[in-house]
py3Dmol code that shows the C-alpha trace and the ligand (Angstrom):
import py3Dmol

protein = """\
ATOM      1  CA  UNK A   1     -88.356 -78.406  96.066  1.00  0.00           C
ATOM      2  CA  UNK A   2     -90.937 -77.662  93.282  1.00  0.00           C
ATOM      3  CA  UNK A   3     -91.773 -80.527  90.973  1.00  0.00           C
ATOM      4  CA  UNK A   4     -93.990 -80.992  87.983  1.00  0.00           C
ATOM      5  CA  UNK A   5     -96.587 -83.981  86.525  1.00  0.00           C
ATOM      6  CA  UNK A   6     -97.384 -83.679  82.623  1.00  0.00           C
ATOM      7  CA  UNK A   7    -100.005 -85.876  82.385  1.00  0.00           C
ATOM      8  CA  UNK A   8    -103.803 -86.367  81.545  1.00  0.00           C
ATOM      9  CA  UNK A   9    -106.832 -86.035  84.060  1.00  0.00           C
ATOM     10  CA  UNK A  10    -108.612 -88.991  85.920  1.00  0.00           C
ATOM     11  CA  UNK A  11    -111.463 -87.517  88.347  1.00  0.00           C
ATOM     12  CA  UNK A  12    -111.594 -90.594  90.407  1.00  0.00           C
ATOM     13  CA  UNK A  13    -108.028 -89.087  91.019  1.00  0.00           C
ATOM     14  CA  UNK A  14    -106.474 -92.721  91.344  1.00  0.00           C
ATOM     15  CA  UNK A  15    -104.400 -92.119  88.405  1.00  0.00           C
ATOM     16  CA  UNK A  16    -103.251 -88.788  86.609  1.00  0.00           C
ATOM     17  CA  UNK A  17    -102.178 -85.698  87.462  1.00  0.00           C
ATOM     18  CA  UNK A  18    -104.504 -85.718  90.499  1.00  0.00           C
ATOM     19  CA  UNK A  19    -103.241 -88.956  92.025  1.00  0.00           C
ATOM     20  CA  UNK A  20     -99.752 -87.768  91.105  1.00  0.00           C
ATOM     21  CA  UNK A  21    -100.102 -84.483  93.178  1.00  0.00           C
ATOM     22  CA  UNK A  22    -101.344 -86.447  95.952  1.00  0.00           C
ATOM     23  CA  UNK A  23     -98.436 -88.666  95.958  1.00  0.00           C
ATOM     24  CA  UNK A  24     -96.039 -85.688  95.673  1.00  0.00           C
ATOM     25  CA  UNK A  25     -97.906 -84.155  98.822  1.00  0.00           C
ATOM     26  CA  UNK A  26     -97.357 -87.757 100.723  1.00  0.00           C
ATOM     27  CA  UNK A  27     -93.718 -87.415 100.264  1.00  0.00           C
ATOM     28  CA  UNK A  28     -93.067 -84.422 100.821  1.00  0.00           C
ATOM     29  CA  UNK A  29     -92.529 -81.840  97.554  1.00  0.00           C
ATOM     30  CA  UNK A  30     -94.941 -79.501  96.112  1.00  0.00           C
ATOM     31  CA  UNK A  31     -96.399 -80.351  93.334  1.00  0.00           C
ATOM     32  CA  UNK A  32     -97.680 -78.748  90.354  1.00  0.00           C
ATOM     33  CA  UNK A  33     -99.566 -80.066  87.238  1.00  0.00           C
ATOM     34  CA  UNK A  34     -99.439 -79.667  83.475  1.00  0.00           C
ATOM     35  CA  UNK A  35    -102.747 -80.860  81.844  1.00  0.00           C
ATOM     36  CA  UNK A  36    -102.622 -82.678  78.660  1.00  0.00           C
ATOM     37  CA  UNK A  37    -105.973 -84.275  78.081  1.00  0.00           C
ATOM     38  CA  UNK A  38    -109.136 -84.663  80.210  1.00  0.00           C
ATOM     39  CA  UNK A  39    -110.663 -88.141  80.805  1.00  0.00           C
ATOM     40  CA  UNK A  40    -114.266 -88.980  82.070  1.00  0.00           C
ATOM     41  CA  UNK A  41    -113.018 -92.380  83.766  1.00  0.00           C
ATOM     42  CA  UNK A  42    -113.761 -94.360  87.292  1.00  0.00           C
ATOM     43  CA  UNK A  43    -111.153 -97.315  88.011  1.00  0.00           C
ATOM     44  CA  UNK A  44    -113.614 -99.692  86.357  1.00  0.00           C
ATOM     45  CA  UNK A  45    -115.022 -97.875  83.176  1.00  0.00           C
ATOM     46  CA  UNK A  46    -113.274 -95.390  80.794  1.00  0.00           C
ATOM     47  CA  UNK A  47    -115.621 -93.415  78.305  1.00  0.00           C
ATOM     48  CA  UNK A  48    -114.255 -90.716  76.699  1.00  0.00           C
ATOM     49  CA  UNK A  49    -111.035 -88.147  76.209  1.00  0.00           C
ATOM     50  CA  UNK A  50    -110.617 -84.859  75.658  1.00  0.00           C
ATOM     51  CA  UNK A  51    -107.118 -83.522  74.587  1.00  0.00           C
ATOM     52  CA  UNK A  52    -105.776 -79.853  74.988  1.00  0.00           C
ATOM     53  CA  UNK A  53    -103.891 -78.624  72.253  1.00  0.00           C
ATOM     54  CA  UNK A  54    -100.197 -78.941  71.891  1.00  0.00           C
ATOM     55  CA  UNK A  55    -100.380 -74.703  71.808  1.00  0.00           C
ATOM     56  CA  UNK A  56    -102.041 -74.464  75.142  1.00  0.00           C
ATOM     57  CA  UNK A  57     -99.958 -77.411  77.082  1.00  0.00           C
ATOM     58  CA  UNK A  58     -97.345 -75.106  76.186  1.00  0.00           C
ATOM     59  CA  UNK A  59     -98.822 -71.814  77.674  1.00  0.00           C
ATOM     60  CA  UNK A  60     -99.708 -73.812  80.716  1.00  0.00           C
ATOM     61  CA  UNK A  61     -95.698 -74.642  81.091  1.00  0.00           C
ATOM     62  CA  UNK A  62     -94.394 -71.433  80.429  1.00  0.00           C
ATOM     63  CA  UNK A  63     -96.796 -70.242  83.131  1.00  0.00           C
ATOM     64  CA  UNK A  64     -95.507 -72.327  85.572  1.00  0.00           C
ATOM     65  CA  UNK A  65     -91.828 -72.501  84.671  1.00  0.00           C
ATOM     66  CA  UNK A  66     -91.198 -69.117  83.869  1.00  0.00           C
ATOM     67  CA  UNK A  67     -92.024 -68.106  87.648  1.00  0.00           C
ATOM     68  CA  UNK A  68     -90.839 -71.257  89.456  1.00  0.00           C
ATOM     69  CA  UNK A  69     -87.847 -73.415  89.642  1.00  0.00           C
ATOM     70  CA  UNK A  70     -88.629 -77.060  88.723  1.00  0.00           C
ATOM     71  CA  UNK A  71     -86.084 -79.299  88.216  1.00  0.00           C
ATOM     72  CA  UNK A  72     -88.050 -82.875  88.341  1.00  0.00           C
ATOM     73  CA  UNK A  73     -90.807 -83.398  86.474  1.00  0.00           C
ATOM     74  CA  UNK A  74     -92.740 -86.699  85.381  1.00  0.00           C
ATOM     75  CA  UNK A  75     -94.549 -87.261  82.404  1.00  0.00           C
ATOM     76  CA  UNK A  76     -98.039 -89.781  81.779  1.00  0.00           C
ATOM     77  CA  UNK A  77    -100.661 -89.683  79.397  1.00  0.00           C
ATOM     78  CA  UNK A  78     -99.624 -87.428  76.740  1.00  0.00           C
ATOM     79  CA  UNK A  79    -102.152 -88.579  74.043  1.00  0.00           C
ATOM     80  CA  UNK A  80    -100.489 -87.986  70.563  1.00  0.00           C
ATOM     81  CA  UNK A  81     -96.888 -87.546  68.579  1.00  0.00           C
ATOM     82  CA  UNK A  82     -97.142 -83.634  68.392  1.00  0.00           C
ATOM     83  CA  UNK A  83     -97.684 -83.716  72.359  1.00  0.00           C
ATOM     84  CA  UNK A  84     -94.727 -85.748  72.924  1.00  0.00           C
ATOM     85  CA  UNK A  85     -92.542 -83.707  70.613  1.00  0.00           C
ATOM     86  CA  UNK A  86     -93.609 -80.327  72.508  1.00  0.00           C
ATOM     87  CA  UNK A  87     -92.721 -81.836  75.636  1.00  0.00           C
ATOM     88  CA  UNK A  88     -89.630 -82.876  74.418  1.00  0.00           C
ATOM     89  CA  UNK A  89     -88.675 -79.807  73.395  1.00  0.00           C
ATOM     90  CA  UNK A  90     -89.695 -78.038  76.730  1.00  0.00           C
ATOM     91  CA  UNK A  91     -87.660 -80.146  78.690  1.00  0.00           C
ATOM     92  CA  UNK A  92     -84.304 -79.141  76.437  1.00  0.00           C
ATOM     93  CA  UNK A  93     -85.927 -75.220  76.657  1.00  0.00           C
ATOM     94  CA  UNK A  94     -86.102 -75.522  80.587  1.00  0.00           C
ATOM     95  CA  UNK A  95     -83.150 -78.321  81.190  1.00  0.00           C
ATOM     96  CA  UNK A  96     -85.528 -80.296  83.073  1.00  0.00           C
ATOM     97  CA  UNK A  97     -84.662 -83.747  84.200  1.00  0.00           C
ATOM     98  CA  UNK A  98     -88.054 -85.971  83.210  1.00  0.00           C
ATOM     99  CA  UNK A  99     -88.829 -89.102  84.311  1.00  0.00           C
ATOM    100  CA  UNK A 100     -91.299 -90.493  81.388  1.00  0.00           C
ATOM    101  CA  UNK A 101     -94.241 -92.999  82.124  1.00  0.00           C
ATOM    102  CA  UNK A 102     -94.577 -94.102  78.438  1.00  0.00           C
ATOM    103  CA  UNK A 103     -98.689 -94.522  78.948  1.00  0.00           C
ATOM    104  CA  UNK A 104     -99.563 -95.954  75.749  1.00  0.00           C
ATOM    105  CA  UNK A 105    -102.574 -98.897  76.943  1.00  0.00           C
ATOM    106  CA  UNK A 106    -104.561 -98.266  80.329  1.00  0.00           C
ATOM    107  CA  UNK A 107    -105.442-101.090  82.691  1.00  0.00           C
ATOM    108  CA  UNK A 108    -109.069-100.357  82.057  1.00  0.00           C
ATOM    109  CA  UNK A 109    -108.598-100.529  78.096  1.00  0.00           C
ATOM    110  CA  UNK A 110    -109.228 -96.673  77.990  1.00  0.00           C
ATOM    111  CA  UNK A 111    -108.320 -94.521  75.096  1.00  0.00           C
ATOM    112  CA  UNK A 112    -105.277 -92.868  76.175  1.00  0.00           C
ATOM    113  CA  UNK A 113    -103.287 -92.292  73.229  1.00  0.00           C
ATOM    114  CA  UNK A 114    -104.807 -91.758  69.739  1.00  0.00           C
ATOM    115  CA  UNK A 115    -102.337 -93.883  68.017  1.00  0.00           C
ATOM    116  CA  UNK A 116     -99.441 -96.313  68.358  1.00  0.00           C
ATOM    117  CA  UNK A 117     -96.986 -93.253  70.022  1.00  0.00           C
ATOM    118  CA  UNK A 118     -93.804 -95.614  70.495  1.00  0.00           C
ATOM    119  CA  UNK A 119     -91.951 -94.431  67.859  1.00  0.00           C
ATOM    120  CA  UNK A 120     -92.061 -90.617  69.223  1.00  0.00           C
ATOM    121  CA  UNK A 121     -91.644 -91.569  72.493  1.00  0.00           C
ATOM    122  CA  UNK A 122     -88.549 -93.136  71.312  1.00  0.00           C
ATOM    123  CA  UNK A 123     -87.401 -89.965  68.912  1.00  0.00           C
ATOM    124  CA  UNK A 124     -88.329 -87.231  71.045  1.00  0.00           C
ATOM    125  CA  UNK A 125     -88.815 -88.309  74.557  1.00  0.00           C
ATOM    126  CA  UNK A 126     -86.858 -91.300  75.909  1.00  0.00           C
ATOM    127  CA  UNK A 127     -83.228 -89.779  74.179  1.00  0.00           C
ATOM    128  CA  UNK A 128     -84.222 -86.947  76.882  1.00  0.00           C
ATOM    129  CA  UNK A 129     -84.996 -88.520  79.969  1.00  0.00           C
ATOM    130  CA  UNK A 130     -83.130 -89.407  82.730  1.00  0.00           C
ATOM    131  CA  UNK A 131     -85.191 -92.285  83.901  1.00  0.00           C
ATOM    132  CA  UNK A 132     -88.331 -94.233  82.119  1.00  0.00           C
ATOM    133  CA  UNK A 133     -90.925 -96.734  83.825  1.00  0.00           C
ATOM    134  CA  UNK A 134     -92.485 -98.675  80.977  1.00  0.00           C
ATOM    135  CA  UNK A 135     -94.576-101.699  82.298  1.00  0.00           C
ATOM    136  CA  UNK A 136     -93.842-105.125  79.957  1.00  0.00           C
ATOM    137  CA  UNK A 137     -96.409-104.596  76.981  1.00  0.00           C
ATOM    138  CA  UNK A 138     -94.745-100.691  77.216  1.00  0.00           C
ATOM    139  CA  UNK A 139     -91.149-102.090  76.943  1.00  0.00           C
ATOM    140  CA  UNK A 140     -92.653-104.503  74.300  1.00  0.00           C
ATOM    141  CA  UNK A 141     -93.906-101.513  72.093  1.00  0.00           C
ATOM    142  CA  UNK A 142     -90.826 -99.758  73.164  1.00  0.00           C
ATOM    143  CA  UNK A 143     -87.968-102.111  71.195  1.00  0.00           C
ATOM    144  CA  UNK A 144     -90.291-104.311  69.660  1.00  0.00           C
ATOM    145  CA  UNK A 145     -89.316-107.223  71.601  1.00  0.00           C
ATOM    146  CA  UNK A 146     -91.590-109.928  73.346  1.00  0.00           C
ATOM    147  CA  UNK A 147     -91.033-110.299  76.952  1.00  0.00           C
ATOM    148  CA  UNK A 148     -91.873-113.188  78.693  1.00  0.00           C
ATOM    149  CA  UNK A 149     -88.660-113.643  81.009  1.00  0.00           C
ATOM    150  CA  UNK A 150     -86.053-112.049  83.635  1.00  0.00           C
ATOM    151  CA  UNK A 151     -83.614-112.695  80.528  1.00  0.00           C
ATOM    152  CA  UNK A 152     -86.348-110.485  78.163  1.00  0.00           C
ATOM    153  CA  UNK A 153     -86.752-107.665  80.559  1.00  0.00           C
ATOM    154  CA  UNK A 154     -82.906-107.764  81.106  1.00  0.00           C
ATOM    155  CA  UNK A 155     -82.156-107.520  76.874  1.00  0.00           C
ATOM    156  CA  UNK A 156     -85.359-104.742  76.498  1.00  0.00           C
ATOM    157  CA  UNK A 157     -84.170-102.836  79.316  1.00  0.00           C
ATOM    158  CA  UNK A 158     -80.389-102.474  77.306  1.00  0.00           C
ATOM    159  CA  UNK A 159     -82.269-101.342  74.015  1.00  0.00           C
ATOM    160  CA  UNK A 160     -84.294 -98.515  75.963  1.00  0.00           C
ATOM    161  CA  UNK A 161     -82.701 -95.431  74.946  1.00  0.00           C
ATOM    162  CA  UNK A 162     -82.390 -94.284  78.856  1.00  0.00           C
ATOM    163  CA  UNK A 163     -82.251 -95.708  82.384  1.00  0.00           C
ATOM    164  CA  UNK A 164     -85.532 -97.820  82.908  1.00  0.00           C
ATOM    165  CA  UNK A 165     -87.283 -99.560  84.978  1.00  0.00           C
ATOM    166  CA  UNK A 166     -89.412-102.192  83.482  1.00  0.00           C
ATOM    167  CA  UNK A 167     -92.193-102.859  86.769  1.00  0.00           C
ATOM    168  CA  UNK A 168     -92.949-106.311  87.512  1.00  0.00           C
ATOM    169  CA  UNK A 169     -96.825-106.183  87.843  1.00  0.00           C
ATOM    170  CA  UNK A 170     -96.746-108.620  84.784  1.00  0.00           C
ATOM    171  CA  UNK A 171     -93.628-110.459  85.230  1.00  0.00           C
ATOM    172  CA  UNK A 172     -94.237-112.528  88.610  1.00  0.00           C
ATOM    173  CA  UNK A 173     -93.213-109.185  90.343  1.00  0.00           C
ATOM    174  CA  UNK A 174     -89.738-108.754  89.122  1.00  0.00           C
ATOM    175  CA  UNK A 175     -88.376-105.122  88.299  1.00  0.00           C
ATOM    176  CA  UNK A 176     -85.810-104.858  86.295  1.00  0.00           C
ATOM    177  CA  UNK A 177     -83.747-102.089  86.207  1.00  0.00           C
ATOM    178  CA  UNK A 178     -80.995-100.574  84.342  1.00  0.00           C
ATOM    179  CA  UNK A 179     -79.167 -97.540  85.280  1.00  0.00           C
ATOM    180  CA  UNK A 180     -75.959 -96.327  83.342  1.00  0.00           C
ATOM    181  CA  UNK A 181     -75.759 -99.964  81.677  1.00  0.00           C
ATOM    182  CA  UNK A 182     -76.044-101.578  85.205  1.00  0.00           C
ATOM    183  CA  UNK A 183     -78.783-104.125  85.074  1.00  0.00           C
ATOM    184  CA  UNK A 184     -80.804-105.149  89.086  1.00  0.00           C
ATOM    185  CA  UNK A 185     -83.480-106.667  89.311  1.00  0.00           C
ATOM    186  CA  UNK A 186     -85.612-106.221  92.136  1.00  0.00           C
ATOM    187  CA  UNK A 187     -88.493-108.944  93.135  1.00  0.00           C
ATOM    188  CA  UNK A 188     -91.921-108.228  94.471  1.00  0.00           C
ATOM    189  CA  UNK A 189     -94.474-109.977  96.092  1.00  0.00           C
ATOM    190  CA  UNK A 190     -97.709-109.646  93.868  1.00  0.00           C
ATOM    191  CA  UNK A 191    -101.151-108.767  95.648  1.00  0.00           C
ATOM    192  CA  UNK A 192    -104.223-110.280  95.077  1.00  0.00           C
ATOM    193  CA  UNK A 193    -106.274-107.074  94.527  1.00  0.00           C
ATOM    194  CA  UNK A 194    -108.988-105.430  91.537  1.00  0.00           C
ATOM    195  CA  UNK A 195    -107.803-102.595  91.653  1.00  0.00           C
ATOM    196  CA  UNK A 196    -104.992-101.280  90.104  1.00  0.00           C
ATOM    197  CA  UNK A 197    -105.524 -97.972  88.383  1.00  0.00           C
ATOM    198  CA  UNK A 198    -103.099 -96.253  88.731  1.00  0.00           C
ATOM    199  CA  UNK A 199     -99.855 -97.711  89.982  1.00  0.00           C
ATOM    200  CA  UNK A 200     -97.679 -96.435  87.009  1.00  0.00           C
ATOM    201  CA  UNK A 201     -98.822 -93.086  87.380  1.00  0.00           C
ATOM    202  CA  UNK A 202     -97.601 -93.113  91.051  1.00  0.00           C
ATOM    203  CA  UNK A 203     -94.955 -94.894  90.041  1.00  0.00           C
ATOM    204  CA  UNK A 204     -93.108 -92.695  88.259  1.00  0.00           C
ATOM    205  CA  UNK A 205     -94.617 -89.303  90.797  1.00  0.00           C
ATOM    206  CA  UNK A 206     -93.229 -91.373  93.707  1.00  0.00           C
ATOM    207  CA  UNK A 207     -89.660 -91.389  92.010  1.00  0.00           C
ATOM    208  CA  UNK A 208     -89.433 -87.539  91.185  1.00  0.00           C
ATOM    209  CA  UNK A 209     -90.585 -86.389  94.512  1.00  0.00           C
ATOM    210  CA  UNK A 210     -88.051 -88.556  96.212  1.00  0.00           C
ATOM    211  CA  UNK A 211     -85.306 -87.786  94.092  1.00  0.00           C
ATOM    212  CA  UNK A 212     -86.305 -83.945  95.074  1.00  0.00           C
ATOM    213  CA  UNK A 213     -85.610 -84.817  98.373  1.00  0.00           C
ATOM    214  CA  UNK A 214     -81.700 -85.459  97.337  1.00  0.00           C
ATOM    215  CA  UNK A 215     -82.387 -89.516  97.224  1.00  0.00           C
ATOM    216  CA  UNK A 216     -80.031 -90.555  94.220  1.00  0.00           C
ATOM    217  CA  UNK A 217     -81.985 -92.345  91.483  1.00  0.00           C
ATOM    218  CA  UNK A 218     -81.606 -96.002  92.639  1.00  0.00           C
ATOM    219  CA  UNK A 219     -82.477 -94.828  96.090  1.00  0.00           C
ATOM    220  CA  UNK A 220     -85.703 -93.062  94.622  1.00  0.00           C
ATOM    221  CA  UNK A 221     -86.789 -95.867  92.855  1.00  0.00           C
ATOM    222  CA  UNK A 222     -86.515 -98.204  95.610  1.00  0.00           C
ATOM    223  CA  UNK A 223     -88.272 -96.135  97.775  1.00  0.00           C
ATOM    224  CA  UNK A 224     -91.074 -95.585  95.442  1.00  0.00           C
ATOM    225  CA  UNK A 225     -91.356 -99.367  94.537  1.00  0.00           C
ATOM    226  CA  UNK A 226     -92.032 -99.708  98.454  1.00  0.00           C
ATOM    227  CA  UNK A 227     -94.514 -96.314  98.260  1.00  0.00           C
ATOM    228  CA  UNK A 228     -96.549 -98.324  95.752  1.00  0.00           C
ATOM    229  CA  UNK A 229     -96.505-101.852  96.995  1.00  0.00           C
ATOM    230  CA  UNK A 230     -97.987-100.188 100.411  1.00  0.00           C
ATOM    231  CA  UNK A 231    -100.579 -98.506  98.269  1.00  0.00           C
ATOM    232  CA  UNK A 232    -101.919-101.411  96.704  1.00  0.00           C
ATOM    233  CA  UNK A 233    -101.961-103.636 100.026  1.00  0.00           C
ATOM    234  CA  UNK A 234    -103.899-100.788 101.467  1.00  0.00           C
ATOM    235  CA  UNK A 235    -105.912-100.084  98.678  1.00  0.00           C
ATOM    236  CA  UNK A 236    -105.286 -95.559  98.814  1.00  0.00           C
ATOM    237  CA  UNK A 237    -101.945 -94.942  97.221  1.00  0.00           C
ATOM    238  CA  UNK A 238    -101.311 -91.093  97.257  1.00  0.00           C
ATOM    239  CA  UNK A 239    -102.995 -90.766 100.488  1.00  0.00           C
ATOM    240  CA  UNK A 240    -100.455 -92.549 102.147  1.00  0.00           C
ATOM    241  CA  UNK A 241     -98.050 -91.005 104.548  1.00  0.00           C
ATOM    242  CA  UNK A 242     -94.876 -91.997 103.224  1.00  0.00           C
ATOM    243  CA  UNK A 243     -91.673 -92.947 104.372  1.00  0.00           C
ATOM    244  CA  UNK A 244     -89.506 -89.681 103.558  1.00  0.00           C
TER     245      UNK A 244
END
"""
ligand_1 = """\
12
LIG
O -101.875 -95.381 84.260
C -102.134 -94.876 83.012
C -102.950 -93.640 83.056
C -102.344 -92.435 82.859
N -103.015 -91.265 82.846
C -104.323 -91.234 83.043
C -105.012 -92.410 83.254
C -104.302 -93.652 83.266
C -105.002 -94.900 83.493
O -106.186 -94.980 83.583
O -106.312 -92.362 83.446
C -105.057 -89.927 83.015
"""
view = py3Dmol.view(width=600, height=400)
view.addModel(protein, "pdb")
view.setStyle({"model": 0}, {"cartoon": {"style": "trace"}})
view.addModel(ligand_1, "xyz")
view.setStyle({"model": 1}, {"stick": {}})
view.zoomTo()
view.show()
């Protein structure tokens, strides 16, 4: 099963559409990759960003999807409002099923969006997706709550316009999740670690490839929760052999 990252260019290939190919390959689906913005980035320092044009992401997804059958595809770093709106309206064109990262601050304070993008994530994006993985200052942004609590995740996660998963990495490791209305919440152990770049990227690659693999949506993100938490205690997520 062919599946698809949207999503901006790290070189250190920890996070991005590198890292998220790598993590498709670990699990077992091929993986192909839209590019929406270069990055000249290590896991410690960001310094600069170069966007492709909303014209040319396009091109790039008509290449791909015209000749291959995707059905999953993930989105990350997609810089600005006209990007998000394009790949909003690619995903109605080609009836994908997306699961959106909404990448708005990095870890490493990096410029990966040129403005506050919430809003068109919310109009053009989230209304489309069938799953999104905001981390807490993401769900924050998202409904404009503050989160500080299980209970605050819980309310946030019912004003996301589509099934979410709000990760735990700043919440004492809880998860919450909300699928059809149906609120879990699933608890993590947090690791003592400095390096973290990347984790919602392969996140939210960890999810599609699984659910390529026929796991149903809780099932995928359960599985890629685990797929993550063994990246971080081993310090090389994507070059993990998963657990298909
Ligand atoms: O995890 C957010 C993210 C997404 N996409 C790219 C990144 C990062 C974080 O650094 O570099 C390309």
């Amino acid at each position: 099963m062919i599946v698809m990252s949207i999503a901006g260019v790290d070189p250190s290939a920890g996070a991005g559409v590198f890292a998220d190919l790598k993590t498709f390959q670990a699990i077992g689906a091929y993986g192909t990759g839209i590019v929406t913005a270069l990055t000249a980035q290590n896991p410690y320092k960001f310094f600069s960003t170069l966007p492709v044009s909303p014209d040319y992401i396009e091109e790039q997804m008509d290449s791909v999807l015209d000749e291959y059958e995707v059905k999953y595809v993930k989105t990350g770093m997609l810089y600005s409002p006209e990007i998000i709106e394009l790949v909003g309206k690619k995903i109605s064109e080609y009836d994908l099923k997306a699961v959106v990262d909404p990448v708005m601050v990095a870890t490493s304070g990096g410029d990966l969006t040129r403005e506050d993008i919430a809003d068109a994530f919310n109009k053009y994006l989230l209304p489309k997706a069938i799953l999104t993985t905001p981390n807490v200052a993401e769900a924050e942004k998202l409904t404009d709550l503050k989160i500080t609590s299980k209970e605050d995740a819980m309310k946030a996660s019912e004003m996301i316009k589509c099934n979410s998963i709000i990760t735990g990495g700043h919440l004492d490791g809880i998860n919450t999740i909300n699928i059809d209305g149906e609120v879990s919440v699933v608890k993590q152990e947090l690791i003592e670690t400095d390096n973290l770049h990347g984790t919602g990227c392969n996140l939210s690659s960890a999810i599609v490839a699984y659910l390529a693999k026929n796991n149903d949506l809780n099932t995928s993100i359960l599985k890629a929760l685990d797929y993550v938490y063994e990246g971080i205690k081993n310090g090389n997520y994507g070059t993990l052999i998963a657990k298909i």
